[in-house]
N, C-alpha and C positions, 0 to 999 in steps of 0.2 A: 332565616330568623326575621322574621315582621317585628314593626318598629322602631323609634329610635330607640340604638344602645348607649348610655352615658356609662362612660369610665370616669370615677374619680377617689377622692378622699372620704372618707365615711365620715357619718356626723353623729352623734351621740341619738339621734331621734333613728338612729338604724341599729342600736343594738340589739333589739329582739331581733329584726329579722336576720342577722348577723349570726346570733347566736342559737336560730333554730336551724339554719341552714349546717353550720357547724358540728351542734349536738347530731342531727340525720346524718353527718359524714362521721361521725365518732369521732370527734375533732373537739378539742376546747377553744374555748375563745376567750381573748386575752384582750377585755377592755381597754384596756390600759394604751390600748393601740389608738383609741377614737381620739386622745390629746395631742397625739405627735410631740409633747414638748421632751417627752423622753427618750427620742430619737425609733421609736414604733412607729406603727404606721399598720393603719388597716385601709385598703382599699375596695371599693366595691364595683360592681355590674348592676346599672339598672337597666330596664328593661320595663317599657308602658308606667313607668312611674313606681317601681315594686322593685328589690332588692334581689336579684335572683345570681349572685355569687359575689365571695368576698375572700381575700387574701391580705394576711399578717405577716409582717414582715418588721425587721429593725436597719437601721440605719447606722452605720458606724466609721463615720467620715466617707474614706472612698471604698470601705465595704459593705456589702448591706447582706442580712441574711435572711431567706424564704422559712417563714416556720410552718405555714400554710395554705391550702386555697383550695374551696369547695365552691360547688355547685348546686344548686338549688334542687332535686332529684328531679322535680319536674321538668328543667331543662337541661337535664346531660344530654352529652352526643349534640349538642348542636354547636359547638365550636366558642363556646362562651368562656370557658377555664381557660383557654387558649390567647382568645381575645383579651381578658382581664391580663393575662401572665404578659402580652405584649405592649399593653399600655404600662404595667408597672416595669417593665424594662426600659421603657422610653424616659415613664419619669425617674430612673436612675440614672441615664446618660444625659437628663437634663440639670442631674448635682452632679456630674462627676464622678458617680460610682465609677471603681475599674472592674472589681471582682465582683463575685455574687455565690454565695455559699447556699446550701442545704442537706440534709438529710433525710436517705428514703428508705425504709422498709428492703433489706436484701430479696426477699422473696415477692415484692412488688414490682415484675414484672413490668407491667402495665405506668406506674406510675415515672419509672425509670426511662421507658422508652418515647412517654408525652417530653421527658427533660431533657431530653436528647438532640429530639426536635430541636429543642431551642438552641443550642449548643453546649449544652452541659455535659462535662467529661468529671468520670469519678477519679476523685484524686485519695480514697483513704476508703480505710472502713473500719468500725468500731464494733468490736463485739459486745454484745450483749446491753445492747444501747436500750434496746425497746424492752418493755414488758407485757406479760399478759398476750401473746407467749414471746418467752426470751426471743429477740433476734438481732442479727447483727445492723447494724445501718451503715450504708454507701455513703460517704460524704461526696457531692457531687460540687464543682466551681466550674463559673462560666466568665472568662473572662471579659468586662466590655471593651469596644473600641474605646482610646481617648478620646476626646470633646475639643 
């Protein structure tokens, strides 16, 4: 990957590209996240000055929980989902998150064993969580170290 990569907070001047990246993953996006005064949080990847993935998340004292994070189609597979998912781990161990909660698709494969990586162990799972078509979801928590 050429260029610099900046990991940060998204700004309201990035909701389009936020939100096309999003809609191309089937994914909503949840403005609501660009104020942070509601304990959301969207964070981005840029990349040459251009938004090319972003991750929604809330914050809830020392839990926080992943509700999403897409990549821009034109730069999958180059380690950029990865990079973003370890910058917003960093800035949770810089509030003192302990835990870190999400939900994935049971027959997502693929998106279970990127979680994995990271340390994420499923601790639950909900039927018929998802719609269109019914499916269960793995509730996955990853503990962090204390601070």
């Amino acid at each position: 990957m050429s260029g610099d990569v900046l990991f940060r907070e998204a700004r309201a001047s990035d909701s389009d590209a936020i939100a096309e990246i999003f809609r191309n993953a089937g994914l909503a996006f949840r403005p609501e996240g660009l104020n942070a005064t509601n304990g959301d949080f969207t964070h981005v990847c840029e990349l040459q000055g251009a938004v090319v993935a972003a991750l929604q998340s809330r914050l809830l004292d020392v839990e926080a929980e992943l509700f999403d994070i897409a990549v821009d189609r034109s730069r999958l597979r180059q380690g950029i989902g990865g990079r973003l998912l370890s910058s917003w781990l960093e800035f949770l161990r810089e509030r003192r998150v302990r835990e870190v909660f999400l939900e994935v698709r049971e027959s997502n494969a693929a998106a279970f064993a990127f979680y994995r990586k990271f340390g994420f162990a499923q601790i639950g799972r909900r039927p018929g969580y998802y719609s269109g078509p019914s499916e269960a979801a793995l509730i996955l928590r990853l503990k962090l170290p204390n601070v």
